[in-house]
N, C-alpha and C positions, 0 to 999 in steps of 0.2 A: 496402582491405586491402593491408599491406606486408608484407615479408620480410625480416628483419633476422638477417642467419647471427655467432654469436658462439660464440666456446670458453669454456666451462666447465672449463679445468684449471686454471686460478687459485682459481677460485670452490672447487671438488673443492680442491687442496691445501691451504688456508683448513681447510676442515673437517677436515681431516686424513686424508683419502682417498688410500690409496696406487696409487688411478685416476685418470686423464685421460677426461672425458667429452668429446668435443666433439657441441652442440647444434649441428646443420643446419636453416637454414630453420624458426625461429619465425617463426612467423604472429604480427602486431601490427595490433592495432584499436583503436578506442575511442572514446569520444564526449566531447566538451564543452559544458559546459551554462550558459546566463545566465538565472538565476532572479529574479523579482520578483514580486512579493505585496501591495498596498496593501487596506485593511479600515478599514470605518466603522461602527461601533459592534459589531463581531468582539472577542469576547474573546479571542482568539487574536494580537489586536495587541496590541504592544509596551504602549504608552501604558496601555491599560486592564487591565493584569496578567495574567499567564499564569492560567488558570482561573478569570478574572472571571465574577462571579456575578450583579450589580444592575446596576440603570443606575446606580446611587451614582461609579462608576468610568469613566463618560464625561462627557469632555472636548467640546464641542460646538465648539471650537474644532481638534481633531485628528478632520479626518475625510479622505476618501483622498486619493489622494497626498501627504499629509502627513509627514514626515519620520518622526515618532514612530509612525504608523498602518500602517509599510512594513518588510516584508521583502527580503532580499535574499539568493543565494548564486552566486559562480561557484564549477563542478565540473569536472575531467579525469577521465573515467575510461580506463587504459589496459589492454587486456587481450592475455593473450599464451598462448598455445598451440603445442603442440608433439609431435608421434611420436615416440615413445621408442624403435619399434622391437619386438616381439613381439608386437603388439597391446596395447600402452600407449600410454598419451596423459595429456599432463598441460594444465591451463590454470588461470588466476591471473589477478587484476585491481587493480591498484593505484589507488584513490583517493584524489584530491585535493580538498579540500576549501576556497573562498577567498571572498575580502571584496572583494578587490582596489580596497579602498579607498573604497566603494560609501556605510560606513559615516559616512564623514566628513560627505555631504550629501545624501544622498537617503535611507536605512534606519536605523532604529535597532536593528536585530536582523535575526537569521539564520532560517532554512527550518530548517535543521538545522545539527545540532554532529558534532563527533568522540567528545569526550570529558566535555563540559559536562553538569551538572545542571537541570531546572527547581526552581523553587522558587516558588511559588503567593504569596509574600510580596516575594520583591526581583525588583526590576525594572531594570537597567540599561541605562544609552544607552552601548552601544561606544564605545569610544574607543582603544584599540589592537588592531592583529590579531592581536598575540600573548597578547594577555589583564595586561598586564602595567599598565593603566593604571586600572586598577580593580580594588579583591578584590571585589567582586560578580558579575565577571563569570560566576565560576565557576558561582555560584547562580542566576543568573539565566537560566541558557540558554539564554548567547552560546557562542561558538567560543573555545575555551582554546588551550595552546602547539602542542600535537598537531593535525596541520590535515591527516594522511595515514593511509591505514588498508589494509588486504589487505579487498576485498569477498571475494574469491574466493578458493580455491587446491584444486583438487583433482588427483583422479588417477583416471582411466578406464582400466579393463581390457575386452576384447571377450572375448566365449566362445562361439563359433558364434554362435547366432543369441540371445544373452543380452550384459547390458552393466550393468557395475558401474561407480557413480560415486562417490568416500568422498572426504569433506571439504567444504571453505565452498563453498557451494553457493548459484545462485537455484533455487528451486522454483516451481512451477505444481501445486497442487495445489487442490480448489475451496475446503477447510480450512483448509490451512496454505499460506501463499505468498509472494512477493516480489513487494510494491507498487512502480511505476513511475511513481507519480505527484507523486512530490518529487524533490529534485535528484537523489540517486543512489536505488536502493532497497535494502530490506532482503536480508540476505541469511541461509542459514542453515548451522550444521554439521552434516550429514547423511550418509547412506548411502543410495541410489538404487539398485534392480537392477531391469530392463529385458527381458521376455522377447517375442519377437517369433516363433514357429515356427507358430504360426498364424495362414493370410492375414487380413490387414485387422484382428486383434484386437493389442494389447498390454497383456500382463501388468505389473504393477506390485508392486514392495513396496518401503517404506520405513522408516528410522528417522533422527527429527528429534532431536535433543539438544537443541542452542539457538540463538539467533536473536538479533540486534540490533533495536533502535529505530531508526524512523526519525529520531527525534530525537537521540538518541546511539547513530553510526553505529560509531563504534570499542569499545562494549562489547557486549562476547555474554555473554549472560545464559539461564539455563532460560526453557522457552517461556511468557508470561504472563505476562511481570517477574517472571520467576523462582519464578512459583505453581506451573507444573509441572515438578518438581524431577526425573521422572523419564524424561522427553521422553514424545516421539509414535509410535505406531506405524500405519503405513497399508497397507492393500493396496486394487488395484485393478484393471479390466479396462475396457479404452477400444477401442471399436469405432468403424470408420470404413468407409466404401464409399457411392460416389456423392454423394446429395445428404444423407444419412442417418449422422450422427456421434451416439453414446451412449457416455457413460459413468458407471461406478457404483465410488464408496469407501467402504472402511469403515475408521474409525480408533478405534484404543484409546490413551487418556490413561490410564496406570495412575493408581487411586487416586482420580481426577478422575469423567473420562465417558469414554464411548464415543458415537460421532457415525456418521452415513453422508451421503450427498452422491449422487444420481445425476440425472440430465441427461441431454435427448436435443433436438439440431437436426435440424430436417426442412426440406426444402422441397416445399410440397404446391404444385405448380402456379404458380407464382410469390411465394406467402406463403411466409416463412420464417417458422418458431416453435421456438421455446424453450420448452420444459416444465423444470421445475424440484423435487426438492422434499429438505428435506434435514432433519436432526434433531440437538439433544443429547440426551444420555439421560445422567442423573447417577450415580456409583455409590453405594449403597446407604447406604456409609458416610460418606460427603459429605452426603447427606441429612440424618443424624442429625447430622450436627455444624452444619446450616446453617436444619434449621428450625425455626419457633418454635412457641408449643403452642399456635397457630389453624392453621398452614399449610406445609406443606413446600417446598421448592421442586419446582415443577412441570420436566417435561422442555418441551423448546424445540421444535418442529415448524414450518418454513416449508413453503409449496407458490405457487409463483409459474408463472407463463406469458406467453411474450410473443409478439408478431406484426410482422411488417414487409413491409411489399407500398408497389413502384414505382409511384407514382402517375404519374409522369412519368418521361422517360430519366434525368431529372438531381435529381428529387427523391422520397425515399422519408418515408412517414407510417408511425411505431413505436407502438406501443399494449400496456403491462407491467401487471400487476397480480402482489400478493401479498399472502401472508395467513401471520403470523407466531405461534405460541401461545407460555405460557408467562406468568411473574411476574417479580413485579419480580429476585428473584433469581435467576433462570433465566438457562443464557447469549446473548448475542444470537449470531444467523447471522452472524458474523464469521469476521474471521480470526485464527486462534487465537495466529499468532506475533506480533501487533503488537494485534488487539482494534479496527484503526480501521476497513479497509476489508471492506466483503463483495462477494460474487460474484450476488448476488438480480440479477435483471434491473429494477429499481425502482431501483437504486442513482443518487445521482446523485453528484457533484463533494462536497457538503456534506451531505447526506442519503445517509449513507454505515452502516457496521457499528451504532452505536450510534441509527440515525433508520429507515434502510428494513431494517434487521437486528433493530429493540429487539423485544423479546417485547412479545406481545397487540396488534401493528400490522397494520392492513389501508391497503394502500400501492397509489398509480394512479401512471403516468407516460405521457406524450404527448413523442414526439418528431417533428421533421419537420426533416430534413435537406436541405438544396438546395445542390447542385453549381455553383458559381460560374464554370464553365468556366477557363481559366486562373489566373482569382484565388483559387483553394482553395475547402473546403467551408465553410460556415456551418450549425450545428445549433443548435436553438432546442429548448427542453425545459422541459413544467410539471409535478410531482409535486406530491402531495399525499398526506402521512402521519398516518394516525388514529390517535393513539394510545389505548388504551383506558383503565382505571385500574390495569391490574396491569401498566401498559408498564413496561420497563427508563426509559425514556427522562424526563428530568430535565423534561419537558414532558406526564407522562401526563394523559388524559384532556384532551388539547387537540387541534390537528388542528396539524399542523407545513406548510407550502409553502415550495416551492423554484421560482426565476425562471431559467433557467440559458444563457446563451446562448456557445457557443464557437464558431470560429472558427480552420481549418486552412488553413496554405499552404506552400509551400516556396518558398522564395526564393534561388538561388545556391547551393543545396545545403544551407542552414538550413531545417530544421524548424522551421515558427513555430507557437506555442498562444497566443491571446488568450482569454481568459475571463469572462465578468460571470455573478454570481452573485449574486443576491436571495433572502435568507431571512428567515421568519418561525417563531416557535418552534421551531428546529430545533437539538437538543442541540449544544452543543459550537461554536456558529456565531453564536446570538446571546444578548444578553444580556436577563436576564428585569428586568420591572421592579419595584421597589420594593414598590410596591403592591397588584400584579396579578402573578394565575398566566401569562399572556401574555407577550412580549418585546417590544423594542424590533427593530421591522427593521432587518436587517443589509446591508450593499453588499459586496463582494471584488470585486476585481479580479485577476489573474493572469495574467504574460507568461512563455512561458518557450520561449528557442529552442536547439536542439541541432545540435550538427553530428558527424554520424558518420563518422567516417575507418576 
């Protein structure tokens, strides 16, 4: 963390302000990111088209590391905050978004864009960083001329023991939230208040407007891709004391659903657990517009639970289970602003919102994590997802498996993530075959190191 003191009376006379602000002691942080991504028979790589559907569209010749099978992104993000003075505070995050040339020999596509489209039909190999060397690029769902965006910008007011937050905003809510697991994350436009007069509990209530893609980071759109036109509303109450943390939401989608979310961490004796259990509930008139004359869409109810006990100083054995209801057109236990990730304790890396989230899944996962002493942790993890026949999931009535092995260290002040990920019918990860309800097994790979200043 630095402190960088600059006047604001330029900036003020600019706008036409007949004040001189001067800003003392901004706080400046931020982090940089080098992202990599290689995939073998992943519809999700370049080579075999964004939202590949057959093995018709694998190349047996492009499998990982392979130039055409590889993502790439480096990111800056820098963030700045600052006391206004009366009990305001403002903070803002400028993202950078780059290629830095990655493109020319080892990737043929990016993690994410600013401003680019996908397009399920064109497919381009980059060839400049400004988008200028290709019209496809647009469509294809590289990085365009726009390579910078505001994640952030708000403004925080204190009221005794109350705290207003308004504008682009990350959230942490179990519903709606801001994924961390691509180069930059999502962010949202919101309003936050914050009440704290009673020990150890916090009051909550929100309203969410709209949210970016991880995939195009520089458009905010309604939540949903723009289905819920007329945002989110949440309240909540989050209790904490000793080894015993609970909390419970309830959110209204006008027009859409109304959902709840509640959760409670214990530690009984050295076993930690996680209870879980949470719901959509559609409204009335959604129904009528969405079902058919055998079947309605049904409401969404998950209930999961997990456990984690030290087997060793240096290694711990996880053990999650979950049980998902719901049709095919029900919505998954996701998350509402982006639809990819969920918060289930079954989740893995690729068995994510649409795989241990889809309606009618009964989902197992095993982890065992071992502390490498200096060399970082190493966690190994197997899932196994049932889907039934009313699953969301583009593999219902199959059983989906996830192989998942990652790998944590810090090296010089770099946060390093290595990853291998083995999938078998897992939506969205591998591609189905031809002939068969089943898919073709998938490999990823995933590096990704940060350094936070």
């Amino acid at each position: 963390m630095k402190s960088l003191r600059i006047s604001m009376a330029v900036a003020v006379a600019l706008s036409g302000s007949a004040y001189a602000v001067d800003l003392a002691n901004i706080k400046v942080s931020g982090q940089a990111t080098l992202y990599y991504q290689t995939m073998e028979n992943n519809p999700q790589a370049p080579w075999y088209a964004i939202g590949g559907k057959t093995d018709a569209q694998i190349k047996d010749d492009k499998g990982l590391f392979h130039k055409d099978a590889s993502l790439a992104n480096v990111g800056l993000s820098v963030n700045f905050s600052a006391d206004l003075g009366y009990d305001f505070s403002f903070g803002a995050r400028l993202n950078v978004l780059e290629t830095l040339g990655l493109e020319h020999n080892l990737v043929s596509g990016t993690m994410q864009n600013i401003n680019g489209q996908l397009d399920n039909d064109n497919v381009a190999v980059r060839t400049s960083i400004t988008g200028t060397g290709s019209a496809n690029l647009k469509t294809a769902g590289l990085m365009t001329d726009d390579e910078w965006y505001w994640g952030e910008a708000y403004l925080i007011k204190k009221l005794g023991s109350s705290l207003v937050k308004a504008g682009r905003q990350s959230l942490d809510t179990p519903l709606v939230y801001s994924e961390d697991w691509n180069v930059m994350p999502n962010t949202y436009d919101a309003v936050v208040a914050l009440n704290q007069s009673v020990p150890n509990l916090t009051l909550v209530g929100a309203y969410v407007s709209k949210g970016n893609s991880h995939k195009t980071l520089g458009q905010f759109s309604t939540l949903a891709g723009g289905a819920v036109v007329d945002g989110a509303y949440a309240v909540a109450g989050v209790y904490g004391v000793g080894n015993l943390k609970a909390q419970a939401w309830y959110y209204t989608v006008p027009t859409v659903a109304d959902a709840f979310w509640a959760d409670v961490d214990a530690d009984l004796s050295g076993v930690k657990v996680t209870a879980q259990v949470a719901s959509f509930m559609y409204d009335d008139e959604l129904q009528k517009a969405i079902k058919t004359d055998t079947q309605p869409a049904d409401d969404t109810t998950a209930y999961a639970l997990r456990a984690s006990y030290k087997v060793a100083p240096s290694t711990t054995l996880c053990v999650a289970a979950s049980q998902t209801t719901g049709d095919q057109k029900s919505h998954n236990i996701a998350n509402v602003g982006t639809g990819v990730k969920t918060k289930l304790v079954t989740a893995t890396i690729s068995g994510d919102g649409d795989v241990a989230g889809a309606t009618d899944t009964t989902a197992m996962k095993f982890t065992l994590t071992q502390g490498l002493a200096d060399y970082g942790t190493l966690g190994v993890s197997y899932a196994q997802y049932q889907h039934g026949e009313d699953s969301s999931s583009s593999f219902a009535d199959e059983t989906a498996s996830v192989i998942e092995a990652v790998y944590k260290h810090k090296v010089m002040g770099v946060d390093l993530l290595a990853a291998y990920i083995y999938d078998k019918n897992v939506n969205g990860w591998t591609v189905k075959k031809s002939t068969e309800t089943e898919s073709e097994t998938a490999s990823t790979i995933r590096v990704v190191a940060r350094y936070n200043f």
